[in-house]
C-alpha atoms as one frame of an Amber mdcrd trajectory, in Angstrom:
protein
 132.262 109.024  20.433 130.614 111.212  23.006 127.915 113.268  22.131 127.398
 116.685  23.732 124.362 115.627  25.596 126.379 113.040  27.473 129.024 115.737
  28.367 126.054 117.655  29.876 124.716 115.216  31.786 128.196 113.964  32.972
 128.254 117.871  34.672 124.983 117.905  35.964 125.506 114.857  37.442 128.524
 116.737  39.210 126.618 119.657  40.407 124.435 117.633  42.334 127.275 115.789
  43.921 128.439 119.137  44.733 124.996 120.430  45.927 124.451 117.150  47.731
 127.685 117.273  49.561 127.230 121.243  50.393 123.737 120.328  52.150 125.361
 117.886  54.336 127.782 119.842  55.310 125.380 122.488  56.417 123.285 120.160
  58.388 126.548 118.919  59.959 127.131 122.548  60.399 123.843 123.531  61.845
 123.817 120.607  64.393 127.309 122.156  65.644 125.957 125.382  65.612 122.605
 124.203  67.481 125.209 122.778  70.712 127.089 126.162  70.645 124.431 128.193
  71.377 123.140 125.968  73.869 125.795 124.618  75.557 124.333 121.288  76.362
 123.981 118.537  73.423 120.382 117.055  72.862 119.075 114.199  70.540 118.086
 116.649  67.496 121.747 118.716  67.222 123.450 115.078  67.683 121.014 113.496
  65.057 121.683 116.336  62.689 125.605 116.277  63.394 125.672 112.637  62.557
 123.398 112.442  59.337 125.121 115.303  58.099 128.357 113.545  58.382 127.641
 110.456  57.415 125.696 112.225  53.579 129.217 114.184  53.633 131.175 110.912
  53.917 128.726 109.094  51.933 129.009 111.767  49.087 132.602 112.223  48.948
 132.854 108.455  48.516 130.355 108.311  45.570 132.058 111.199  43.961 136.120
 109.959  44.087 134.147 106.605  42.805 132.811 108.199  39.756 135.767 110.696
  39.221 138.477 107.878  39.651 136.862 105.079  37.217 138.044 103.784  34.447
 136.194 105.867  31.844 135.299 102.509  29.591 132.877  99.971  30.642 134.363
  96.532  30.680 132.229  94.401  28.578 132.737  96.512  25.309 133.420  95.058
  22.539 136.311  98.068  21.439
């Protein structure tokens, strides 16, 4: 049976997918943002565009893993 503490740290454990996911998105953002202005593409904006995507990829990954599971672990013995 679940205990109220694990139902808590189930959510946080969401949030910071959720916070995690929102930061690279803004660094993906803000590397977008950085060629706009400028007009020309250098190593940081490109650097920042790809490190934000590949967190956002990497994150949205992790979190249909954990949402998608099978909620009981396989070597239990119910």
């Amino acid at each position: 049976m679940p205990s109220r503490t694990d139902e808590l740290l189930t959510s946080i454990r969401y949030l910071l997918f959720i916070i995690v996911f929102l930061l690279g998105l803004g660094v993906a953002a803000l590397g977008d943002l950085a060629v706009a202005v400028r007009g020309y593409t250098t190593g940081i904006s490109t650097a920042a565009r790809s490190i934000g995507g590949v967190v956002v990829l990497t994150e949205l990954g992790l979190l249909f893993y954990t949402v998608l599971r099978p909620n009981g672990s396989q070597d239990s013995a119910n």
